[in-house]
C-alpha positions as CSV (number, residue, x, y, z in Angstrom):
1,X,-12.1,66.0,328.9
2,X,-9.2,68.3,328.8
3,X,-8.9,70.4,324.9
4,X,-5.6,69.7,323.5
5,X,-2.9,72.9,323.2
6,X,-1.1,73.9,320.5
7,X,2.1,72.3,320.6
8,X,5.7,72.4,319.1
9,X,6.8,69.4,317.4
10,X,9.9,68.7,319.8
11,X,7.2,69.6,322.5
12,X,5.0,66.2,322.0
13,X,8.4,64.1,321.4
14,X,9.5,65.0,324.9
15,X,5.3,64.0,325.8
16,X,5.9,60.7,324.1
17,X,9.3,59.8,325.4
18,X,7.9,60.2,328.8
19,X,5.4,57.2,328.0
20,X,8.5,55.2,327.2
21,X,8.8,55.9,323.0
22,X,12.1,56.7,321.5
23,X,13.1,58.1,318.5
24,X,14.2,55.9,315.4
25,X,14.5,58.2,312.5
26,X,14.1,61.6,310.9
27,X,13.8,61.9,307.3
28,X,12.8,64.6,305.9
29,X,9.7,66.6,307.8
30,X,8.7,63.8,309.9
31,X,9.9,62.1,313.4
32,X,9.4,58.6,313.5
33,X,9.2,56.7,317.2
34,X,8.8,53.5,318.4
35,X,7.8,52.2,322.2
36,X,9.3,48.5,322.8
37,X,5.9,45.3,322.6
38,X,4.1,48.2,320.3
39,X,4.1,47.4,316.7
40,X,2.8,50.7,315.5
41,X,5.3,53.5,315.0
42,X,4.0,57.0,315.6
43,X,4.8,59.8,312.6
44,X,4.9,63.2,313.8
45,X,5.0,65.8,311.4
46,X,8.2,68.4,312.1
47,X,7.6,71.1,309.7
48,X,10.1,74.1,310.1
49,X,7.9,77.0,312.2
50,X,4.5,75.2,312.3
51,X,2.8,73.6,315.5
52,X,1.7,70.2,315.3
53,X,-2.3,70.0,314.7
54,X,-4.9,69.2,317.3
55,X,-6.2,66.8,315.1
56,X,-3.0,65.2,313.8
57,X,-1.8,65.1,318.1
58,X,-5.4,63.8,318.3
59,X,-4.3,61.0,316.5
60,X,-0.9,60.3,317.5
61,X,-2.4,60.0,320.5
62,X,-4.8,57.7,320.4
63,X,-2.3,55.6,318.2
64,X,-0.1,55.2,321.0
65,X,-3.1,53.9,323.1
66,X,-3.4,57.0,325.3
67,X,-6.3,59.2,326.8
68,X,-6.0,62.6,326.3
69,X,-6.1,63.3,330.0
70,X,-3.1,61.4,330.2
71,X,-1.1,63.0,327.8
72,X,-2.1,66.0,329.1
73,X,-0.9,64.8,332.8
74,X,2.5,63.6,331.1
75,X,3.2,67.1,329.1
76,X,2.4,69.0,333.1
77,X,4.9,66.9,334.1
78,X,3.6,64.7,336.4
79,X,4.3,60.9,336.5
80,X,1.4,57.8,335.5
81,X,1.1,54.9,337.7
């Protein structure tokens, strides 16, 4: 298993939109997206100069029913099947 980086906030959006989630609001600190069938809503914390948490990304993660490896794959840049 691959350790999570340390990422910018707008950093694992572009991650997530890649898997097919889209933005539906930003209030206040936070980022809320959405992926079409998927009921939960992911909440990623946009604080002004902070990175996003290992454990918090850890999370989001496995909230939007993805391995680690494959985020990892999809913030390189490469495509899923």
């Amino acid at each position: 298993m691959n350790k999570l980086p340390v990422l910018k906030p707008n950093e694992v959006v572009k991650v997530f939109e890649k898997d097919g989630w889209v933005i539906k609001r930003r209030t206040g600190s936070h980022i809320t997206m959405g992926k079409p069938g998927y009921r939960t809503v992911l909440s990623i914390p946009c604080h002004k100069g902070k990175d996003v948490k290992r454990g918090t990304l850890r999370d989001l993660i496995r909230d939007a029913k993805l391995t680690i490896d494959t985020f990892i794959t999809l913030l390189k840049g490469k495509r899923t099947s």
